[in-house]
N, C-alpha and C positions, 0 to 999 in steps of 0.2 A: 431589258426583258428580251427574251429571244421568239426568233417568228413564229417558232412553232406556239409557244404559249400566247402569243397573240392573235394567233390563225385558232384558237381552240378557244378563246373570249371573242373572238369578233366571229364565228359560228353558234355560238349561244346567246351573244348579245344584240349584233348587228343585224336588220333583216333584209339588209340590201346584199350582204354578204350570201344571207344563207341562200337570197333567190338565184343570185350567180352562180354559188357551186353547186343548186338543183341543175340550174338550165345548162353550165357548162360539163357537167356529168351527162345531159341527155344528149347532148352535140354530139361527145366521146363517145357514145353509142350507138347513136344512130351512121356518125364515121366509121365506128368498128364493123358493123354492119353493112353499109357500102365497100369497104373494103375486101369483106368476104366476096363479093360479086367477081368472077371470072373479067367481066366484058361490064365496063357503064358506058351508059347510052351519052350525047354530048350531052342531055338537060340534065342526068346526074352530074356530070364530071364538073358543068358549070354549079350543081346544088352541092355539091362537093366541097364545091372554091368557098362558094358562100358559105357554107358552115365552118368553115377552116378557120376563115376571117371572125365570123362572128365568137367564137368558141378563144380564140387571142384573143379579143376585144374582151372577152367577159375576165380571161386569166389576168390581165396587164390591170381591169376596175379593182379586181381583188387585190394584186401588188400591191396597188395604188394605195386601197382600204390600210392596208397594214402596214407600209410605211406612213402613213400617215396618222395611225395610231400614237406612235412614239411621240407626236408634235401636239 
């Protein structure tokens, strides 16, 4: 089966999946958003880091989800 058709069953069927690609879609937002900014203050650039991290952290659970589909 390939990723893609497993990324489109584990969106419809998993709900741990679907909460990860809400909350890692609001990260990518809210980064896109910080990046428009000219000038971040250090407590952005540090909230910056932190979403960076968290936002991989939710990408690498999903990987995980769909390689681990196949098993």
């Amino acid at each position: 089966m390939k990723e893609t058709e497993i990324i489109s069953i584990l969106k419809s069927e998993n709900e741990e999946y679907k909460k990860l690609e809400v909350e890692h879609r609001k990260l990518d937002h809210t980064l896109d958003e910080m990046t428009k900014k000219k000038y971040l203050t250090t407590e952005e650039v540090v909230e910056k880091k932190k979403i960076q991290k968290q936002k991989l952290q939710f990408k690498d659970r999903m990987a995980q989800l769909v390689r681990s589909y196949n098993n």
